[in-house]
C-alpha positions as CSV (number, residue, x, y, z in Angstrom):
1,X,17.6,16.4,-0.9
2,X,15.0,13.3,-2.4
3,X,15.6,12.6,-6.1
4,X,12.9,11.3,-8.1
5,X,14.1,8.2,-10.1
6,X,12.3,6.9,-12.9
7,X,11.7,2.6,-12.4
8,X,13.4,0.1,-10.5
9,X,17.5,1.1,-8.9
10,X,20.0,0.2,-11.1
11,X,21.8,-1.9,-8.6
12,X,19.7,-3.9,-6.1
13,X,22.2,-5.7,-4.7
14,X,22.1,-4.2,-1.5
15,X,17.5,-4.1,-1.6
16,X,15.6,-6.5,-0.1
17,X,13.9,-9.8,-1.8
18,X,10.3,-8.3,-1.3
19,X,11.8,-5.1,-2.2
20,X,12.9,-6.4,-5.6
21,X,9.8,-8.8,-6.1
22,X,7.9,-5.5,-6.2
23,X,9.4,-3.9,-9.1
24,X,9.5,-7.6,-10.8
25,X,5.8,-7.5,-10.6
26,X,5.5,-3.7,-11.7
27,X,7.6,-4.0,-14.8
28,X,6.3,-7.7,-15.6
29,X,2.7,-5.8,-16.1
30,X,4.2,-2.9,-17.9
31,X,3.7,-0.5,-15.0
32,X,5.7,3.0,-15.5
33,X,6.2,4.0,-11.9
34,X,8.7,6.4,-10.3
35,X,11.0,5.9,-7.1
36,X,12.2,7.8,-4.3
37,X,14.6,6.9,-1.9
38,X,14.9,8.0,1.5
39,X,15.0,7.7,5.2
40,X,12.2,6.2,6.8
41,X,9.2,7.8,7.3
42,X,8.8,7.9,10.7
43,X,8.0,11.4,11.3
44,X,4.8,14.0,9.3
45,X,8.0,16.1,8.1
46,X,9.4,13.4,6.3
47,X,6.4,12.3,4.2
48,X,5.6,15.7,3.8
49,X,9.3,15.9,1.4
50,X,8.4,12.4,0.0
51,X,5.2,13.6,-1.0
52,X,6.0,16.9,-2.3
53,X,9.4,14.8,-4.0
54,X,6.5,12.3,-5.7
55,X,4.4,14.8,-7.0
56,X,1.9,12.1,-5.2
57,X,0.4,11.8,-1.7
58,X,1.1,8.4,-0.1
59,X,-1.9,6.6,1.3
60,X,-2.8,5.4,4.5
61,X,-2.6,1.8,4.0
62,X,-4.2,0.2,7.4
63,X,-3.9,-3.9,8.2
64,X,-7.1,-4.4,9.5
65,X,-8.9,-7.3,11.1
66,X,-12.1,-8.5,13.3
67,X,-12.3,-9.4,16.7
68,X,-11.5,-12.5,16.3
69,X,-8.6,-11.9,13.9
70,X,-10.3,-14.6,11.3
71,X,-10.9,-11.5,8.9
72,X,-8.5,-9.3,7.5
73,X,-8.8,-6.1,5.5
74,X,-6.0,-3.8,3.8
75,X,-7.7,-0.4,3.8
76,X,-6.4,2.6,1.7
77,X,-7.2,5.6,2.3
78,X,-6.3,9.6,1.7
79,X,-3.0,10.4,4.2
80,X,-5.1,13.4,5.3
81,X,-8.6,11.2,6.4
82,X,-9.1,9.8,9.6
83,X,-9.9,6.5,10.7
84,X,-13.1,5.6,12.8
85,X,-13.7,1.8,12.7
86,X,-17.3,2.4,13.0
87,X,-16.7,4.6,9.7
88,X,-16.2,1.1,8.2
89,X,-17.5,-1.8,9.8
90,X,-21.0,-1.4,8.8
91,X,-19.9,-1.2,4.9
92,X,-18.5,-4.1,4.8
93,X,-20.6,-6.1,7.3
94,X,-17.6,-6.4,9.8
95,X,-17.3,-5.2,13.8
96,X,-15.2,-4.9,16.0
97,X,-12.4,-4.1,13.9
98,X,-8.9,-3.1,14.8
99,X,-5.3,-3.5,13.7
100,X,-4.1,-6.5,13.2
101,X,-0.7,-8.2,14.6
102,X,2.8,-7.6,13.1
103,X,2.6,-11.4,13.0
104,X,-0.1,-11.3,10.9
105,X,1.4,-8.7,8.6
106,X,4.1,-10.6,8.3
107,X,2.5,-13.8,7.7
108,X,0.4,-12.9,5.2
109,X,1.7,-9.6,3.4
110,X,5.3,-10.3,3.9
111,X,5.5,-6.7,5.3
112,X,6.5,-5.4,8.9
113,X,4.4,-2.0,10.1
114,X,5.3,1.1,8.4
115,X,6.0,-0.7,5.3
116,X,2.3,-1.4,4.5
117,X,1.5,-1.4,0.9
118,X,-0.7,-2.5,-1.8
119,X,1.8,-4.6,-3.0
120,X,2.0,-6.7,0.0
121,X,-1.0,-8.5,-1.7
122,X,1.4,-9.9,-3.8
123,X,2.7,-12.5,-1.5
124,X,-1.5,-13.4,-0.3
125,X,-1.3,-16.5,-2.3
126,X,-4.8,-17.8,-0.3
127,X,-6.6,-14.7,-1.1
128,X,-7.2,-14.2,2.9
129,X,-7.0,-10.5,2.5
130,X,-9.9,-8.2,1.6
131,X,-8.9,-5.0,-0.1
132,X,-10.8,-2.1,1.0
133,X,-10.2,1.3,-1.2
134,X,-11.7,4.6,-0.1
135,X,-13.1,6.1,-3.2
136,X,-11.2,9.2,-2.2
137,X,-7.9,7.5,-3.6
138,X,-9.4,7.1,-7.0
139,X,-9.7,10.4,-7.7
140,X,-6.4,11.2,-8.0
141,X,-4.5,10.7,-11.3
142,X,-1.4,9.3,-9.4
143,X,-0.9,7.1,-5.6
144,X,2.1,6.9,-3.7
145,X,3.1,3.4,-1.7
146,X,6.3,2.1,-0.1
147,X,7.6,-1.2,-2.3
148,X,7.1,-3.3,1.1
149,X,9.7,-1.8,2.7
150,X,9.5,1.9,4.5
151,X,12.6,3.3,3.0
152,X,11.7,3.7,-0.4
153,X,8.2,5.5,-2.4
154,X,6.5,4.8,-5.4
155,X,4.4,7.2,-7.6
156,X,2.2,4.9,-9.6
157,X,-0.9,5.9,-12.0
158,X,-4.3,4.9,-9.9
159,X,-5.6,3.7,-13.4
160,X,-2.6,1.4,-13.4
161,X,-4.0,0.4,-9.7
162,X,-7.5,-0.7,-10.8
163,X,-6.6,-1.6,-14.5
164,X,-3.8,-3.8,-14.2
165,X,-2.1,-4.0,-10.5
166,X,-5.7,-5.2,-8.8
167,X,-6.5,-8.1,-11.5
168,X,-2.6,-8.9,-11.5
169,X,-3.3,-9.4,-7.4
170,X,-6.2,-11.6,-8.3
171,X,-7.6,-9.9,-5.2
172,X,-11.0,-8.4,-5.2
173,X,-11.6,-4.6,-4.0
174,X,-14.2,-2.8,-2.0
175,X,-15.2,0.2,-2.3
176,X,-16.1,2.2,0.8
177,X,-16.6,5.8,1.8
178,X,-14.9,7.6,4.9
């Protein structure tokens, strides 16, 4: 059974740096988020239970890049929409795109696959990221994301997202439409 928990664990001891440097930045900017805990969500089943836990439904957040991996785009979108590169590529004047590298997850969101997030923008100090939002996720009161690590969910407002998360991030976003 998930437990929803309001802010950061108690103890963190036992959480990962990133982990903690996530809810350092969220309550730095006043952010009121709530937590679950849980497996990892490796399976439709168990995000279905985070989700219906969250009261939220976690987006889709895809680590994209160009052919020749000299572009890169964190794309979020609805969990239910489906991806078609060609969906994108013309919006944002890009082709050719596919996922990017683990390495380049790593290297520049501090994040290893599953554990995609928002957040991971955090540790793009050079801005060589390019957010891309489907407008879909903004018309939901709340979002869910993982704190840059796949065993834990977040239910944050989506006005806290464009209000105060985005400029924090000092990251631009795009708008596209899937």
């Amino acid at each position: 059974m998930l437990e929803l928990i309001n802010g950061r664990p108690e103890n963190t001891s036992d959480r990962l740096e990133k982990e903690k440097k996530c809810y350092d930045f969220l309550d730095s900017l006043g952010i009121e988020y709530q937590r679950v805990d849980h497996d990892a969500a490796d399976t439709m089943e168990i995000c279905e239970e985070i989700d219906k836990t969250l009261g939220a439904v976690i987006c889709k957040n895809l680590f994209l890049c160009n052919r020749q991996q000299t572009a890169f785009y964190l794309l979020m979108i609805p969990a239910d929409k489906v991806f078609k590169t060609k969906d994108i590529s013309a919006q944002i004047g890009s082709s050719r795109l596919s996922f990017a590298t683990a390495e380049h997850m790593e290297k520049y969101l501090d994040i290893t696959p599953g554990s995609v997030s928002v957040l991971g923008l955090m540790n793009d100090a050079d801005n060589a990221v390019t957010l891309l939002i489907d407008k879909d996720v903004l018309k939901d009161e709340y979002f869910g994301c993982h704190p840059c690590i796949k065993t834990s969910s977040l239910k944050i407002k989506t006005s806290d997202l464009i209000q105060k998360i985005i400029p924090a991030l000092k990251h631009e976003h795009i708008l596209v439409e899937l």
